[in-house]
Structure formats: structure tokens, C-alpha cells
C-alpha positions in Angstrom: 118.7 110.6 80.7 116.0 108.2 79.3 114.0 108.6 76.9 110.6 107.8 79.0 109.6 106.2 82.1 106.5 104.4 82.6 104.9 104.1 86.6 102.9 101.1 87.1 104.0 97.7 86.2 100.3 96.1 85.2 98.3 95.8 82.0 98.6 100.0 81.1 102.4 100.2 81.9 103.2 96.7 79.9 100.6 98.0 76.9 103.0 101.1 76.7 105.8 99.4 77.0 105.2 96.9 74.1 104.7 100.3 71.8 107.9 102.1 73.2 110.0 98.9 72.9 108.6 98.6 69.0 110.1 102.7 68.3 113.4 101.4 70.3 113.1 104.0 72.9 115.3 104.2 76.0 112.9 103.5 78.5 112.6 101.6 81.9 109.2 100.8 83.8 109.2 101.0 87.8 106.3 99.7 90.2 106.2 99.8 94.1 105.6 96.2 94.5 108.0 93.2 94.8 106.7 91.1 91.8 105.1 91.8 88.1 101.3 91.1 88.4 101.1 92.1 92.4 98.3 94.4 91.7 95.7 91.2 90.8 98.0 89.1 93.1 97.1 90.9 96.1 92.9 90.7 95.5 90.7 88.1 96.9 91.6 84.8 96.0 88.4 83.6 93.9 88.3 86.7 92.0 88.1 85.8 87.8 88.2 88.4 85.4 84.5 89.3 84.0 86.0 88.9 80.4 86.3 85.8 78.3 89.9 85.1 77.6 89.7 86.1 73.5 89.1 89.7 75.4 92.1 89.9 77.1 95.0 90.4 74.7 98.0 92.7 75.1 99.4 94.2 72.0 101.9 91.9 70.0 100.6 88.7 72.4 97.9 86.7 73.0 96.3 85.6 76.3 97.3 82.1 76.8 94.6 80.0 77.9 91.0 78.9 75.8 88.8 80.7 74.6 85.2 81.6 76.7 87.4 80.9 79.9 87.4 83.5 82.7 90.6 84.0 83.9 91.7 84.0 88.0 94.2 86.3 89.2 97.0 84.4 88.8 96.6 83.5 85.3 96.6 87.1 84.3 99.5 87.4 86.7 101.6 84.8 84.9 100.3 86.5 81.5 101.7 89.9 82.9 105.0 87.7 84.0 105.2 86.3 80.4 104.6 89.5 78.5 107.6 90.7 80.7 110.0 88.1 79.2 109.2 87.7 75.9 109.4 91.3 75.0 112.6 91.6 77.5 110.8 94.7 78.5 113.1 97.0 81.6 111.7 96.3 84.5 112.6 97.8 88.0 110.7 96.4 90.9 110.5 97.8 94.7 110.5 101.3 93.3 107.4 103.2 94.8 107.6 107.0 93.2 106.8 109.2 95.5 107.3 112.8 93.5 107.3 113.9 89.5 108.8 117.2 88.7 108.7 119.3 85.3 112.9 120.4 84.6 114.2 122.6 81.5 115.8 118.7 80.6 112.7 116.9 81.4 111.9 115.3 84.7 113.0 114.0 87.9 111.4 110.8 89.4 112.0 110.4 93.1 111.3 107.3 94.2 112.4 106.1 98.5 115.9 105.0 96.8 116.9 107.8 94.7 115.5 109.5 91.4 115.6 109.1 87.9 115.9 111.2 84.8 113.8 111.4 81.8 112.8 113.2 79.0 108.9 111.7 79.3 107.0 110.5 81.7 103.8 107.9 81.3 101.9 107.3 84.6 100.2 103.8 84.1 99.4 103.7 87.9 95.4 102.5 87.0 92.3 103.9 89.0 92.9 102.4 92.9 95.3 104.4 94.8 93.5 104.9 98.5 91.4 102.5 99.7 88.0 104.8 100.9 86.5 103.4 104.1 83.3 105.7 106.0 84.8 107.5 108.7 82.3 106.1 111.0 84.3 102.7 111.0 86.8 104.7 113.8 83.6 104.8 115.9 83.3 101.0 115.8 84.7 98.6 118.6 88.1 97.0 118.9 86.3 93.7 118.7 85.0 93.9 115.6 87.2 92.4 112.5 87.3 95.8 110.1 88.7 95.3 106.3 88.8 97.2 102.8 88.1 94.5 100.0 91.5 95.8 99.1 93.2 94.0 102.0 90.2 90.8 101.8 91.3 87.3 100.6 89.0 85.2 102.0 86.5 84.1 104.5 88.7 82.5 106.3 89.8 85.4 107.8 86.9 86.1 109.5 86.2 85.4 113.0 82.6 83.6 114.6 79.9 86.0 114.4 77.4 87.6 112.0 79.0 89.9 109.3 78.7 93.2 107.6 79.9 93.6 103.4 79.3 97.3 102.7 79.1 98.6 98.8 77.3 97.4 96.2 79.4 96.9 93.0 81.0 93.8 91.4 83.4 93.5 94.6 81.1 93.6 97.4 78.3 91.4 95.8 81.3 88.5 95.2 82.3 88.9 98.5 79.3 88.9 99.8 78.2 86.1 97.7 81.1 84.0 99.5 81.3 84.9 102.5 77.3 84.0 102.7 77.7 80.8 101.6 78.3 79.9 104.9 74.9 79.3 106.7 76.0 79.5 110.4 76.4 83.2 110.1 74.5 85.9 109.3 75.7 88.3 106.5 74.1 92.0 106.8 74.8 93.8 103.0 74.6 97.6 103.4 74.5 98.6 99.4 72.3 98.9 96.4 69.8 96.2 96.0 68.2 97.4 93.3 71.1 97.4 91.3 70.7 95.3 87.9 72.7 92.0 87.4 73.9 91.1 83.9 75.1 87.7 83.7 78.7 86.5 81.5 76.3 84.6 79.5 73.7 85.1 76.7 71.9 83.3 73.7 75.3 81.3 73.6 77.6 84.2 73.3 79.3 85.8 76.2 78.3 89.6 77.4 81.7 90.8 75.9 80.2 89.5 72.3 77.4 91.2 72.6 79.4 94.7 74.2 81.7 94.3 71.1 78.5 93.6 68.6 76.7 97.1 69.8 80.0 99.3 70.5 79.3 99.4 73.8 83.1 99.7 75.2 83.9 101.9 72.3 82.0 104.6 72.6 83.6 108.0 73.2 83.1 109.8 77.1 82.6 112.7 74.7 79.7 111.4 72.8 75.9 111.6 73.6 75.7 107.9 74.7 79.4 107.3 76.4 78.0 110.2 78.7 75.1 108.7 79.5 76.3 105.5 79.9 79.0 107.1 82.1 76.3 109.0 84.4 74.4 105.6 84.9 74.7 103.5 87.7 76.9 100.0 86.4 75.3 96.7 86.6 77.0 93.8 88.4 78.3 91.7 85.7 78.3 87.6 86.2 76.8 87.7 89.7 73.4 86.6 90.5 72.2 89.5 92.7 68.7 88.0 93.7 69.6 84.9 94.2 72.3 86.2 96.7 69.7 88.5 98.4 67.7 85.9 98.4 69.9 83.6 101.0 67.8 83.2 104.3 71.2 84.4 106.3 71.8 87.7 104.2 69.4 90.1 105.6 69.5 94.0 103.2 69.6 97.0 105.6 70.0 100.0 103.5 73.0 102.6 103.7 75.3 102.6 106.7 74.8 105.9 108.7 76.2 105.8 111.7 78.0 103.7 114.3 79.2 103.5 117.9 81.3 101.0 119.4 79.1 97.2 119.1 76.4 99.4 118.1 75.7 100.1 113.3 73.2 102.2 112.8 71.5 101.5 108.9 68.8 102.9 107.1 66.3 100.5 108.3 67.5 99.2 111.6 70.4 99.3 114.1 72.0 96.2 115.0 74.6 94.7 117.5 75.9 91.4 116.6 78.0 92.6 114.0 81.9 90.8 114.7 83.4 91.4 110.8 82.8 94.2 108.1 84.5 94.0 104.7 84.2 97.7 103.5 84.1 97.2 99.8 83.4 101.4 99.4 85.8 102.2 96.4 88.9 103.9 96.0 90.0 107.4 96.1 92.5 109.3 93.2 96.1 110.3 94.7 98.2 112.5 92.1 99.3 114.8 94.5 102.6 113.8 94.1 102.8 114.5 90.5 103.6 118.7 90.9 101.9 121.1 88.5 99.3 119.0 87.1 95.6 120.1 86.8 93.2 117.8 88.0 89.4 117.3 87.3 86.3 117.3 89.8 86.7 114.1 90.3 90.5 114.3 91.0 91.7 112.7 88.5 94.2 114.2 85.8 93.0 116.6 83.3 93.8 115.1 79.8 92.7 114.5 76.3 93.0 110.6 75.6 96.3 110.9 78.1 97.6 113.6 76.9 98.0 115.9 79.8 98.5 119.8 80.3 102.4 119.1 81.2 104.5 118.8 77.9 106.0 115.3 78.0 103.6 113.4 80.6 101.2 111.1 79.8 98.8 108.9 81.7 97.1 105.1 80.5 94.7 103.1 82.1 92.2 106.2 83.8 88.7 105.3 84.1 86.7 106.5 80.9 89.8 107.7 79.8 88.3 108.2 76.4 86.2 105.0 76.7 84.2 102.8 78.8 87.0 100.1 78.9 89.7 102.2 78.8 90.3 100.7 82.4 89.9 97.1 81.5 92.6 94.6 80.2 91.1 94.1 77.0 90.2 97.7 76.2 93.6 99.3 77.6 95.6 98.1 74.0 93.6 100.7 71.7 94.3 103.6 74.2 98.0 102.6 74.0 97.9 102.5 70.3 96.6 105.9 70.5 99.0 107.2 72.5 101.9 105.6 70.9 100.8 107.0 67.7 101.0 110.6 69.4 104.6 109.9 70.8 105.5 108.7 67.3 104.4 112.1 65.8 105.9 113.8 68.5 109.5 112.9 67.5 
């Protein structure tokens, strides 16, 4: 019987692990995939974090590279690796949990080769579970190249032909950014254009500077602003959104409403060219397999600063958990200080 278990393996899982390593606890941390950091790993292959390296630190270690520099995925997969080894922190690999159940001793953690007992339970899984993709897309031909960003690494795996990027956050303007840098194709972008566009840089200090100058990760989803900030549409950070709608191959065409086989049917026009669409259209919450918890509108778990309505579990790394970067790498280490402290008191 340990004392805690933490599911997820990335920047939440490790935060908590640091703290629960620190109160000597006897703890282990499982994750589905084959290798610490898998969950940046297996993103598109120019993707860099929107935060300055002095941003990025776990507790107890510092992110290893200068400072102002925007880390790529595999840098903050070999940080991840790193923070592994020098805190000697339990790690069990190709472990996918697929139920959590409450016990009179504390729960049981099936996972596809067995279960494991524990007295606590910290769920560090982060906010992508199901890749969402438009149920129209089952209307769409055979010929036409279909992806979730999820799955995307690069153009290269595109076929000839004109192609679709659907969504319009941070993810689908980069990929539509590259994928449109080649000129012998035309790139249709089904998403927000009037979104706003903040760039990494400004008056010499980077956008983190200035979010950490004004409170803007710090303020609580409780208070007046973090609720209006939450109920706001985000700006793409880094990316040059005009310039990209600009390009004389990326032609705007409103929300996708419809399709049928060649045939996409868009706000403004139909068209029948289309041979790839990256669907970069979000993720969807999956606790289902955590029985008895209460979830919220939104599906995710009811909790206060991850503390949940089950005695013993805990969850890290929620969107707006209790802040706006609750979520991020940087802002994830002052949730886990907050939650260690509870665990502390607890015992």
C-alpha cells in the first residue's frame, strides 16, 4: 500500500513529485507512454514553448538553457528526463490507468497490467485527453488526407493539393503558418480571424515580463478579473496573424458547416479542391474512468485548487485550476506548492 500515486508523467505529475519526494512519501508516478516527456514529444516538430526559458522552472531545478530563449519540444523533454534523474523520482512507464476506485483502505488503480494500491491518489493527466474533430469530417472522401494537430508533425505529410487548417488558436495559426509557407498550394483556414495576436516581444521585455509585472497569470478564477479574463476569447501569442492571412495562397472562409465527400461547405463558399485538412478543433475532458467523482459543466472535475469531493484524490495541471497558468509549465509549481502544503497538513 503506498502512500500516493501520481497519473501523468509531464510537468504537473513531476511538480508533485518533487514536493512528495521532499515529505519522504512512498509514492510511484505511472504514465501510458513509453518515455518521460512523450506528451511534448509527440506534437508537431517546430513547436517552441510561448515562454522564455527564466519562466519555465520546476520546483527545486532550473530550466537549463539561457535566458529569453523559447524552448522546442525536446528541450523541455530532456528537462522532464533530467528532473527524473536527479531527484531519482519512481517512475513506471507503459502503464495507461484505465479505472480509479474509492476502498475503506484507499484506492485501487487498474491499469491493462494489473492494479495498484494506495492511500492517495493525484491525477496530473493535464487538459488533452480526446482529440475533438467535427463530425462532418466522416462525410468527407477517402481521398482527402484527414488529421487532428494532435497526430500533425509536419508538412511533409501532406499530399499535392490545396489544404484545409481548421481552428483558430495558437495551434492551428502555427500550423497554418507552415504549412502556408509553401506557395504551390493553397491553404483554406476555417477559424477566427479576427482574433488578436500578441507577440513574445515588447519594449525589450518579453510578454511573460510584462504578464508577471501586471498579475496577469496570478489572478484567481474566483476573482472579478480572472473571470473575465477566463470568459474572453485568448489571443494568439508569438504568431503574426495578419501577416499569415495576409499570404496570397491562404484564402479565410469562415466556420466549417458542412461537408460531403470532395465537396466543404464554409460560411462563405463551398469548395472542392480540398486534398488535406489538419483539424486543429481542441480537446475534449475524459474522467469517466475515475468512479464517483463529480464533474463540472465543462466536464472537468469539481475541485477547490485540486482538492476534489473524494477524500484522498487530488488533481494538478486543470485549466484555470485556480489560475490562468495553472496549465502552463511555469505556472504549474505554485499550484503544487499549494497542494503539497494541504497534504502536509493533512498528515
Amino acid at each position: 500500500m503506498l502512500d500516493y500515486v501520481v497519473i501523468g508523467g509531464a510537468q504537473a505529475g513531476l511538480a508533485m513529485a518533487y514536493h512528495l519526494k521532499a515529505m519522504n512519501k512512498e509514492f510511484i508516478v505511472v504514465d501510458g507512454e513509453k518515455e518521460i516527456g512523450a506528451s511534448w514529444l509527440n506534437r508537431w516538430d517546430s513547436l517552441k514553448l510561448f515562454t522564455p526559458t527564466e519562466y519555465n522552472h520546476l520546483p527545486g531545478y532550473k530550466f537549463n538553457a539561457p535566458k529569453g530563449h523559447y524552448p522546442t519540444k525536446f528541450e523541455v523533454a530532456n528537462y522532464f528526463k533530467s528532473y527524473v534523474d536527479k531527484f531519482k523520482i519512481p517512475v513506471q512507464l507503459n502503464t495507461l490507468v484505465t479505472a480509479v476506485r474509492k476502498t475503506e483502505k484507499g484506492f485501487y488503480i487498474e491499469h491493462k497490467n494489473g492494479e495498484i494500491e494506495a492511500k492517495n491518489v493525484i491525477v496530473a493527466t493535464g487538459p488533452f485527453h480526446i482529440p475533438y474533430t467535427p463530425p462532418c469530417h466522416t462525410k468527407i472522401s477517402e481521398s482527402v488526407l484527414q488529421m487532428h494537430s494532435n497526430y500533425y508533425k509536419n508538412a511533409d505529410q501532406l499530399q499535392d493539393g490545396d489544404a484545409l487548417v481548421v481552428g483558430g488558436g495558437d495551434s492551428g495559426y502555427q500550423i497554418l503558418n507552415e504549412i502556408s509557407k509553401n506557395k504551390s498550394r493553397n491553404v483554406y483556414f476555417s477559424g477566427d480571424t479576427n482574433v488578436k495576436s500578441i507577440p513574445q516581444q515588447f519594449l525589450g521585455k518579453t510578454l511573460w515580463w510584462w504578464f508577471t509585472l501586471v498579475g496577469f497569470l496570478s489572478f484567481s478564477k474566483y476573482s472579478w478579473i480572472g473571470k473575465k479574463i477566463n470568459s474572453s476569447t485568448q489571443p494568439v501569442i508569438g504568431t503574426d496573424v495578419k501577416e499569415i492571412l495576409s499570404r496570397d495562397n491562404v484564402i479565410a472562409v469562415g466556420r466549417t458547416k458542412d461537408a460531403l465527400n470532395n465537396d466543404i461547405f464554409f460560411k462563405t463558399k463551398k469548395v472542392s479542391t480540398i486534398k488535406n485538412i489538419v483539424w486543429a478543433t481542441g480537446y475534449r475532458p475524459n474522467f469517466n474512468w475515475i468512479q464517483g467523482l463529480e464533474l463540472d459543466a465543462d466536464n472537468y472535475p469539481k475541485n477547490y485548487r485540486g482538492v476534489s469531493n473524494i477524500e484522498g484524490l487530488y488533481f494538478i495541471g486543470l485549466p484555470w485550476m485556480y489560475t490562468r497558468g495553472s496549465a502552463t509549465l511555469g505556472g504549474v509549481s505554485k499550484d503544487a506548492d499549494y497542494l503539497a502544503g494541504v497534504i502536509s497538513n493533512k498528515n
